[in-house]
Each structure stands twice: as C-alpha cells, then as structure tokens.
C-alpha positions as CSV (number, residue, x, y, z in Angstrom):
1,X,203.7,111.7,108.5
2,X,204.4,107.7,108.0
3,X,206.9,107.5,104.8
4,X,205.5,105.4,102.0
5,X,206.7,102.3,101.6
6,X,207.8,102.0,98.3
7,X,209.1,98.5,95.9
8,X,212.4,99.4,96.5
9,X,212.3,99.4,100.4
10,X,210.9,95.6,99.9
11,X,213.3,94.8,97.3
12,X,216.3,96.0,99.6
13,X,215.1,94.2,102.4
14,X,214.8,90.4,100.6
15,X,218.5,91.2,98.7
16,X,216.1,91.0,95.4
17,X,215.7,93.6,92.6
18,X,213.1,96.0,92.4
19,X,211.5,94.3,89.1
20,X,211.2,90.8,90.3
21,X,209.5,92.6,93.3
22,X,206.8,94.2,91.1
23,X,207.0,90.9,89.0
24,X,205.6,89.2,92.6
25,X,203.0,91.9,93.6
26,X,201.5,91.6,90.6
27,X,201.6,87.6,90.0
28,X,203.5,88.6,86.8
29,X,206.1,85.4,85.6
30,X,205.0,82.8,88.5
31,X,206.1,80.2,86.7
32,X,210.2,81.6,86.7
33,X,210.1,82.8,89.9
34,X,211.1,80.6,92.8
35,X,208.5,79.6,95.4
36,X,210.9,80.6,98.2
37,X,211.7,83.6,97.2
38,X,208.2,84.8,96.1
39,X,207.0,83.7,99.2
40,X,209.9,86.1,101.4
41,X,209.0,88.7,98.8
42,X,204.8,89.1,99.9
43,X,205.9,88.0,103.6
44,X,208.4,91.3,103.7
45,X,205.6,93.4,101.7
46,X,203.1,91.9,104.3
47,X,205.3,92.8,107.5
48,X,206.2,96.5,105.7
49,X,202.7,97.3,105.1
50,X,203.3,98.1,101.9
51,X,200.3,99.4,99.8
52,X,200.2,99.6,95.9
53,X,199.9,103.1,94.5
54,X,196.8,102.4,92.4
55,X,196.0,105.3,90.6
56,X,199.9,105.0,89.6
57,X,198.9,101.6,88.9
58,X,195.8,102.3,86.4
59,X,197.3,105.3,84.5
60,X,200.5,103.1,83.4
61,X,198.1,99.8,82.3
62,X,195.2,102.3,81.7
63,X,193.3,100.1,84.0
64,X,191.9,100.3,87.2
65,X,191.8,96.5,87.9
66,X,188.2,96.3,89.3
67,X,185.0,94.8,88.0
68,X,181.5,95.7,88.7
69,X,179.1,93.1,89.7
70,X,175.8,93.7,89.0
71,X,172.9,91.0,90.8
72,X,169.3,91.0,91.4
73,X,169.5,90.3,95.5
74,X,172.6,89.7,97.5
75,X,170.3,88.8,100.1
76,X,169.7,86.0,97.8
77,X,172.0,82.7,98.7
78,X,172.6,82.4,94.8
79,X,173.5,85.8,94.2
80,X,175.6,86.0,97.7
81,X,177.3,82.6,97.1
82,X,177.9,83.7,93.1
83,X,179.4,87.1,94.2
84,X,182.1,85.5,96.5
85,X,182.7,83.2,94.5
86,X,183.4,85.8,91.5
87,X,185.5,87.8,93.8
88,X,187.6,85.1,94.8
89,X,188.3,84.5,91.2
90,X,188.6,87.8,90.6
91,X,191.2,87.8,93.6
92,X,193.0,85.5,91.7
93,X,193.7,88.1,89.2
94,X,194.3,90.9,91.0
95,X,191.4,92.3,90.8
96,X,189.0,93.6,93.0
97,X,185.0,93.3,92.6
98,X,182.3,96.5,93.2
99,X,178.8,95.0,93.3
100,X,175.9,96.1,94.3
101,X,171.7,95.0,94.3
102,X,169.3,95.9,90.7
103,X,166.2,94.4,92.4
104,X,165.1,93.8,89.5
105,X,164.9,96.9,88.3
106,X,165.8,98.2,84.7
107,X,166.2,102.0,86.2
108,X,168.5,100.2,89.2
109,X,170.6,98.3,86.8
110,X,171.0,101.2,84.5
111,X,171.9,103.5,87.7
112,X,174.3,101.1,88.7
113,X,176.6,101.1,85.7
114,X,176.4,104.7,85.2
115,X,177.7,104.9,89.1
116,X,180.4,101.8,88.1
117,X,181.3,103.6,85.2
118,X,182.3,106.6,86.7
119,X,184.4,104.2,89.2
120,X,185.8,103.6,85.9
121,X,185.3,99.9,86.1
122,X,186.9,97.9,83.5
123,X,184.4,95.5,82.7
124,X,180.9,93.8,84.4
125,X,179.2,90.9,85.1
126,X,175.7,91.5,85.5
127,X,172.5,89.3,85.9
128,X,170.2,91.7,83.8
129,X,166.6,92.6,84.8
130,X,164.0,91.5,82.5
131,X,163.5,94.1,79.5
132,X,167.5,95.3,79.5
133,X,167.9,94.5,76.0
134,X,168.4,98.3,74.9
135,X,170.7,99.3,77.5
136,X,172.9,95.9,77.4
137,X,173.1,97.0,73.7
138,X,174.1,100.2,74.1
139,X,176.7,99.4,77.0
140,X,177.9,97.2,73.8
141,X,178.1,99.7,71.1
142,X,180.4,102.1,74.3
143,X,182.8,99.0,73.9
144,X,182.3,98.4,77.5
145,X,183.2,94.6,78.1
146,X,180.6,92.7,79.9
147,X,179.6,88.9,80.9
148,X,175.7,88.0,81.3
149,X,175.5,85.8,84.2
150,X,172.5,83.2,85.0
151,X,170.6,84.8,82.3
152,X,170.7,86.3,78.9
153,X,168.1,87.1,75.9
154,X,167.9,84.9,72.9
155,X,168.9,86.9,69.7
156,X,171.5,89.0,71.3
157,X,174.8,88.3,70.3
158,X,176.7,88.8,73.9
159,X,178.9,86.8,75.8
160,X,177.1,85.1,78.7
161,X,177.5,81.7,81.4
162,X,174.0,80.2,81.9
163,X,172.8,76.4,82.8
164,X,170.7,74.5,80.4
165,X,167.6,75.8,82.3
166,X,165.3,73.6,80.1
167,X,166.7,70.7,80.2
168,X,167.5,70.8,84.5
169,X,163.5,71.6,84.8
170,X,162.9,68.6,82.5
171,X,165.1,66.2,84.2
172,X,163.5,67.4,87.4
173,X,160.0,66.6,86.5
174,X,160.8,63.5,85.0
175,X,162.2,62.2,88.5
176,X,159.0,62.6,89.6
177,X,157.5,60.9,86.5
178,X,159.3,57.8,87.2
179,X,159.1,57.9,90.6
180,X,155.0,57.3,90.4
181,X,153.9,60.5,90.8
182,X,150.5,61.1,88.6
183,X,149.4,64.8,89.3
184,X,152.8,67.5,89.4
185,X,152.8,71.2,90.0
186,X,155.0,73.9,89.2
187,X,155.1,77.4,91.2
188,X,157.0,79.8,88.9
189,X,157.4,83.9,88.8
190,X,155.6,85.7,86.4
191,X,158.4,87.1,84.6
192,X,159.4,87.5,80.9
193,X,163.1,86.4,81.9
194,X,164.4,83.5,79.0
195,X,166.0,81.5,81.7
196,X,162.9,81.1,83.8
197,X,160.3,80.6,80.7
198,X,163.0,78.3,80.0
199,X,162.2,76.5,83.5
200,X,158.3,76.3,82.3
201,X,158.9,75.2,79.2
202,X,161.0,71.8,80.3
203,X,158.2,71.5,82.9
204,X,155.2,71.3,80.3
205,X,157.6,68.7,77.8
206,X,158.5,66.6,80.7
207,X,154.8,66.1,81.2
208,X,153.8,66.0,77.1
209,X,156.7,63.3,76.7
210,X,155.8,61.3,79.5
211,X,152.3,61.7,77.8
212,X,150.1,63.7,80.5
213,X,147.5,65.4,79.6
214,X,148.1,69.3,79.8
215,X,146.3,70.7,83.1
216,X,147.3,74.8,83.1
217,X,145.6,74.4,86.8
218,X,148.6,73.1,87.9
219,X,151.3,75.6,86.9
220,X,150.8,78.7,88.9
221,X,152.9,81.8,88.1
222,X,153.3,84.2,91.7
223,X,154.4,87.7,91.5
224,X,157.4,87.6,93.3
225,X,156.4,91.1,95.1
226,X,153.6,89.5,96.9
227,X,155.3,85.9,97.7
228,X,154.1,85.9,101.4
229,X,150.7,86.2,100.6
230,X,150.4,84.3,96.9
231,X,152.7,81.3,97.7
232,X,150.6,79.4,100.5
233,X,147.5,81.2,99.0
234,X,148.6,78.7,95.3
235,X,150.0,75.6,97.6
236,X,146.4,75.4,98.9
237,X,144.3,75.7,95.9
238,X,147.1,72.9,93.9
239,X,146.3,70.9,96.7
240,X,142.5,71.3,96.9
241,X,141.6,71.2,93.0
242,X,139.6,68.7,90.7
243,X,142.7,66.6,90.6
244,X,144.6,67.6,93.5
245,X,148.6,68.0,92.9
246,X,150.1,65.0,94.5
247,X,153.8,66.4,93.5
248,X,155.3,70.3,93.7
249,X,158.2,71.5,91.3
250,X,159.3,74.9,92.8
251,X,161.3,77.2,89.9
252,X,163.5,79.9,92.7
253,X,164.8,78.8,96.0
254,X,162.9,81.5,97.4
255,X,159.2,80.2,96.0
256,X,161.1,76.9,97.6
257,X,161.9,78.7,101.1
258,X,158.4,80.2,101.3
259,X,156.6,77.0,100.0
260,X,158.4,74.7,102.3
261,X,157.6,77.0,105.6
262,X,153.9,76.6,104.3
263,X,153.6,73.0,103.9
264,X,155.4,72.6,107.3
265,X,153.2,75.0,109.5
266,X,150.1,73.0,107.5
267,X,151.0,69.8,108.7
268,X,151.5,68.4,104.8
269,X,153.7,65.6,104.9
270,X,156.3,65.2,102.2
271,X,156.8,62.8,100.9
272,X,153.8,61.2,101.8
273,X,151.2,63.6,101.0
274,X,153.0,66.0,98.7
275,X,156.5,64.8,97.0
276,X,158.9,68.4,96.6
277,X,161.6,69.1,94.0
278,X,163.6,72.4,94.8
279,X,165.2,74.4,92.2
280,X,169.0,75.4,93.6
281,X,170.5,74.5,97.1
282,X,169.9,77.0,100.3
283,X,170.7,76.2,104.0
284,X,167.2,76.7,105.0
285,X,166.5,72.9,103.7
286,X,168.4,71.9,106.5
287,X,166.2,73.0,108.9
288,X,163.1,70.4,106.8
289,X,162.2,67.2,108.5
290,X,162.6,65.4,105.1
291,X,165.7,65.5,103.5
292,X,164.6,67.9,100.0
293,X,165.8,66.8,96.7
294,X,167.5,69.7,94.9
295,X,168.7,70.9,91.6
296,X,171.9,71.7,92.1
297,X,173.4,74.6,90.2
298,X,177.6,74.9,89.0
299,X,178.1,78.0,91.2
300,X,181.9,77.5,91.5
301,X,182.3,76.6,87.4
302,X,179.4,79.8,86.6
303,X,181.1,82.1,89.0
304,X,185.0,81.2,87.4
305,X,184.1,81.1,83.5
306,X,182.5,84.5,84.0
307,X,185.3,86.0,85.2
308,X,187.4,84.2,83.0
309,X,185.3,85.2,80.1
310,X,185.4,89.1,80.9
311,X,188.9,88.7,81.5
312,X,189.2,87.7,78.0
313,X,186.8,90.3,76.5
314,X,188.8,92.7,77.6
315,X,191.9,91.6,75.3
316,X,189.9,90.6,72.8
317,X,186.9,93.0,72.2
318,X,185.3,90.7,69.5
319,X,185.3,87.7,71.3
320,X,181.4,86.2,72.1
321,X,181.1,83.2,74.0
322,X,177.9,81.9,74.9
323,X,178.9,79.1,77.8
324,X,175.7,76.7,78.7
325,X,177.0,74.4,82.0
326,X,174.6,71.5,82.7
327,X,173.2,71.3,86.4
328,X,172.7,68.3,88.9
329,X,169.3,66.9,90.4
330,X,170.6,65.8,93.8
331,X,168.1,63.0,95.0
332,X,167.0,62.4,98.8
333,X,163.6,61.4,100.6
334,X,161.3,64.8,99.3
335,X,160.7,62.9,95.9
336,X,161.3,59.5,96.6
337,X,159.3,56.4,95.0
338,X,155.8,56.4,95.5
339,X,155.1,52.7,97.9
C-alpha cells in the first residue's frame, strides 16, 4: 500500500516548515507569506499528490468545510449558472459545495437537508419552495446557519440575497410604455412565491402609473407543470382578444424559452407584430432572429454575497442580513420603438 503523503514530506521537500505548509493548504496568512514560496509549496503538494486528511481536518475545527446547496432545477440556466458560481466562491474558501434539485417541492427540500445534515454540512444556501416557512423556521431554532437565495418570505427575520423583483418588472414594462406600445401582457406562474408576486405587482403599477386602464385579460398565470401545453395555448388567446396584446412581458426564462419557440413556429414577428421583454438571460435567445431584450440578473454579485453571507453566519450566529441587488434591463431589437 502507497504511504500517505503527509505535511511534513512537502515541507521537507521545499526546505520550509511544516506550519507554513499547513498555513498554505489552507490559505491561512496569504498576506505574510511570499508569492514564491507559496506557489513551490501547492506546486510540490500538487506533484506529491498529497491529499488533506479531512475527517482529521473537521474534528480539530469541528467543521467539515462543505455547504449544501439547495435549488429548484439545475437543469435550469439560473440555478446551473448560480450553483457554479457559488462553488467557485465557495472554492475560494476552501470549501466544497453538495447540491442537489427540490423541484419545487416542500417534501424534496425538507429530504434534502435532512440527507445534508447527516453529511454534516456546515451551513446552506437554499432557494426555498413555496410554503417552507415552518421548516426554514425550524432549521433556524436547530441553529443551523443558512442563506435564502433568489427568494425569501416577507415577515421572516432570515438572512437572504434577492433582486428588487418589483422594481426590475416595473422598469421592464415601462420600456415598453415609452417605447409606444398600447396593449402589454404578462405570462407569469401561478405560484404563491413573494419574489414572483413581486414580478406581478411591478407589472400592474407600471401600467396604473403610466395610467392604463387595468385589463386582468392580459396577465395570464400558467401552471408551470403543464408549460408545453398552456404557454402557446395563452400566447394565442393574448393575441386574439378584444384588444389584442401588441407587447409580451415573460416573468421565468423558461415561460420565455417556451413562448419564444411558439411565436417562432407561428410565424409572429417581433418586433413587428408582437414586441418581447425576457425576464433573465439564457443561450437559447441566441438562436431568435431578433435580438431579445433581457432583464439581466447579478448572478456573479447574488452567487458571492451568499456565500459570503453564510460564511459570516457561521461566526456570528445572530447576524441577519437581508441583501436586495438591483438588476439590468439590457435593450436590443425585441422591444424596440414602435415606427
């Protein structure tokens, strides 16, 4: 059997002690350690194949230096490009991120952190399933630390990183607004989520400030089980109505992905006869003849400040932050000027 290679093997190799090894490995005192030598330090450990001894590792810091990373799709582009971007972060650290799908499911989520929590986890980031108020709360009265991510319930005093969901779908509409457009839609989930009533409710202001009359025909909620069928089945009725839509604000990138693949098999032409706004940014725009004008969402900043956050709340168990990032409408032809 291969001998393990231990700190002292890589600290006898460089001509360095065994401390300032360990100091290295574990990105303890950067700032007083040469870049030279640091650098010969993870090159040797590299070459040695050295690998720490973690349960060693988590009994002396009674941690085990992972995180649990709870989503609602990974399949998702926001909740893939999130979760690298948390576990880069979380990289950054040293430590290492366990993450896994709730579908939207309270009974998912709540299976997932018992599984985590036997992993023994030292924290989570989780983007909680509508109706998780009870079991957030109790996760909080076990002293568990924990950052909501994308979402979070009003009333509950929790640390969380969330856009200003209001005030991007308000901003949204109001592009339209200005840009001519008389008769906008909305396509959101039917959901009891805050950050997507939030979505609804900048929708409907946008449209009281700019002093429309209020037209409940033209906000259509989809269940998000049957998107295939009640997407194009809403696009065509928004379209056909008293006072057809002449503009389409979609809440989700995948309400977007599934409306856009509708209006291009129908032959609709955006902008011409339907203008588009897209809530978040996904590949599949690119493959649109007109260029689609997104919201674009602070993944990098939402991803960082969680972990950052967590991080924290693990030193300081009574520390609530409740971080609100703003988001950017990124313009091109989809919702351009009406001639």
């Amino acid at each position: 059997m291969k001998k393990r290679v231990l700190l002292k093997d890589i600290a006898e190799k460089v001509g360095v002690s065994t401390s300032l090894v360990s100091y290295v490995l574990n990105h303890q005192l950067e700032d007083r350690i040469s870049k030279k030598t640091a650098e010969k330090i993870r090159r040797t450990a590299a070459e040695l194949n050295y690998q720490p001894n973690q349960i060693a590792k988590s009994l002396k810091s009674n941690k085990t230096q992972t995180i649990g990373l709870i989503v609602a799709d990974i399949s998702n582009p926001f909740s893939s490009s999130i979760a690298r971007i948390i576990e880069d972060e979380a990289k950054k650290h040293g430590y290492t991120v366990i993450f896994g799908s709730a579908d939207e499911s309270t009974k998912k989520s709540s299976n997932l952190i018992e599984v985590l929590l036997s992993r023994q986890v030292d924290g989570f980031i989780i983007a909680p399933p509508a109706g998780f108020e009870k079991q957030l709360i109790a996760l909080q009265n076990q002293d568990v630390p924990f950052v909501l991510i994308d979402r979070y319930f009003p009333g509950l005093n929790m640390n969380y990183v969330v856009i200003d969901n209001f005030d991007t779908s308000f901003n949204a509409v109001t592009h339209l607004i200005k840009n001519g457009y008389q008769h906008i839609g909305m396509l959101n989930y039917t959901s009891k989520l805050p950050h997507l009533q939030d979505r609804s409710k900048g929708y409907w202001e946008a449209l009281k400030k700019a002093g429309r009359k209020k037209d409940r025909s033209s906000y259509v909620e989809i269940n998000e089980a049957k998107i295939k069928t009640e997407v194009p089945s809403a696009i065509e009725k928004l379209l056909h109505k008293k006072n057809p839509i002449d503009a389409l604000f979609f809440s989700t990138n995948n309400l977007a992905i599934e409306g856009l693949s509708f209006i291009r098999k129908a032959g609709i032409e955006v902008p011409g006869d339907l203008a588009v706004i897209c809530f978040d940014q996904t590949n599949a725009y690119d493959l649109f003849a007109s260029s689609i004008t997104y919201i674009q969402q602070p993944l990098l900043e939402m991803g960082q400040n969680a972990v950052q956050l967590l991080l924290a709340s693990m030193d300081d168990r009574d520390l609530v932050k409740e971080t609100v990032l703003r988001s950017k409408l990124i313009k091109h032809n989809s919702s351009k000027r009406r001639a």
